[in-house]
N, C-alpha and C positions, 0 to 999 in steps of 0.2 A: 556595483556593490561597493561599499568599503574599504578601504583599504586596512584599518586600525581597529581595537577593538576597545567597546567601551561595554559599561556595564549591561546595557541594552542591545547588546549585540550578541548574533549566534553563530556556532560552525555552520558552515555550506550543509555536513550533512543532517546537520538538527531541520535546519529550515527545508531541504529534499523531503526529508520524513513527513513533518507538518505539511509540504503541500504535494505529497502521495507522490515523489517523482523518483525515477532510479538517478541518481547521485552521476556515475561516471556519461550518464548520455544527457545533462545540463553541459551549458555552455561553457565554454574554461572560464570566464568573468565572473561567473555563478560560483565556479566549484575554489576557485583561488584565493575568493576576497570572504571576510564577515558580512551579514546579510543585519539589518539593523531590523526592529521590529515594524517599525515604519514600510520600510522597503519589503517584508516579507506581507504586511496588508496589503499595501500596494499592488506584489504579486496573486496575493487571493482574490482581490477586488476587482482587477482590470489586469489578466494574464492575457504578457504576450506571445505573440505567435510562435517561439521555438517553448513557451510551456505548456501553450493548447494542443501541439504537435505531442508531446511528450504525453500529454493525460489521454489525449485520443490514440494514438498507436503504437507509444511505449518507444523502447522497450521498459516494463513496468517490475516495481520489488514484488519483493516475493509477498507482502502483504497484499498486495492490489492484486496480483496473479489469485493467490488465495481466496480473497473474498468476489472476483468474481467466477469461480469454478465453484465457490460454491464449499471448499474444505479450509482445512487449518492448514496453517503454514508449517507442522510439524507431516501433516499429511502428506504435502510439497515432498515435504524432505523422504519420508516415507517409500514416497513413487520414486525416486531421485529425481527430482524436480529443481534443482540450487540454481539456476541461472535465471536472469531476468529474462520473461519472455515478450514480445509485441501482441499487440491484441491477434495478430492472423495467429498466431502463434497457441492463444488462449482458444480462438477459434476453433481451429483444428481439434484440438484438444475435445472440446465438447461435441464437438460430430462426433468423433474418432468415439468417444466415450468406452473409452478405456475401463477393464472391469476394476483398474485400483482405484477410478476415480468416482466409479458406485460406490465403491467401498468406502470410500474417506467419505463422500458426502453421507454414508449411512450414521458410519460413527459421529460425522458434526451434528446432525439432526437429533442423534440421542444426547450426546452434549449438550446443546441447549435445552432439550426437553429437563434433560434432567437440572439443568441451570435455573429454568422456569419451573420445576416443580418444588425445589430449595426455596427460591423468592418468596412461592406464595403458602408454603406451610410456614414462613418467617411472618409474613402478613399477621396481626392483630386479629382474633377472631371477635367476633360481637356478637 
């Protein structure tokens, strides 16, 4: 990564977010240096093995933990859920199926309904 920063250039943890990774389990070169836009294609394009490791078994933010259980990240917080988990960790969770986490995927589900039914009374009628 970079050393210097120039206009095209981003923190470690802009560039984590953008490529869905928890920040302190990247490499210390990753998290030290500016991440240039180039270098951050780079890493979407053709990721290497310590960020295929990372997207496959984490440990993941709390947005990735989130969208794959399936609730909101306020839900997370809800259940006390604040730590990055590993996917075994996400795992577990969905067997275990917890009644908080009926419960938050009930509320996401009406969230989007209701999200989707704003949209399409916004829709133009003909």
């Amino acid at each position: 990564m970079t050393a210097r920063k120039t206009s095209q250039d981003m923190k470690p943890a802009t560039a984590a977010k953008k490529l869905d990774i928890y920040l302190p389990a990247a490499p210390a070169e990753f998290q030290d240096g500016f991440i240039s836009r180039e270098e951050l294609a780079e890493l979407q394009n053709n990721p290497p093995e310590w960020l295929q490791e990372l997207r496959q078994h984490g440990p993941h933010p709390r947005s990735v933990v989130a969208a794959r259980l399936g609730v909101s990240i306020s839900g997370l917080a809800r259940a006390g859920v604040t730590d990055a988990l590993t996917t075994d960790d996400i795992d577990a969770i969905r067997e275990e199926n917890p009644d908080w986490l009926e419960l938050e995927r009930g509320i996401q589900a009406d969230v989007r309904a209701e999200a989707a039914r704003l949209k399409d009374e916004k829709k133009p009628r003909n």
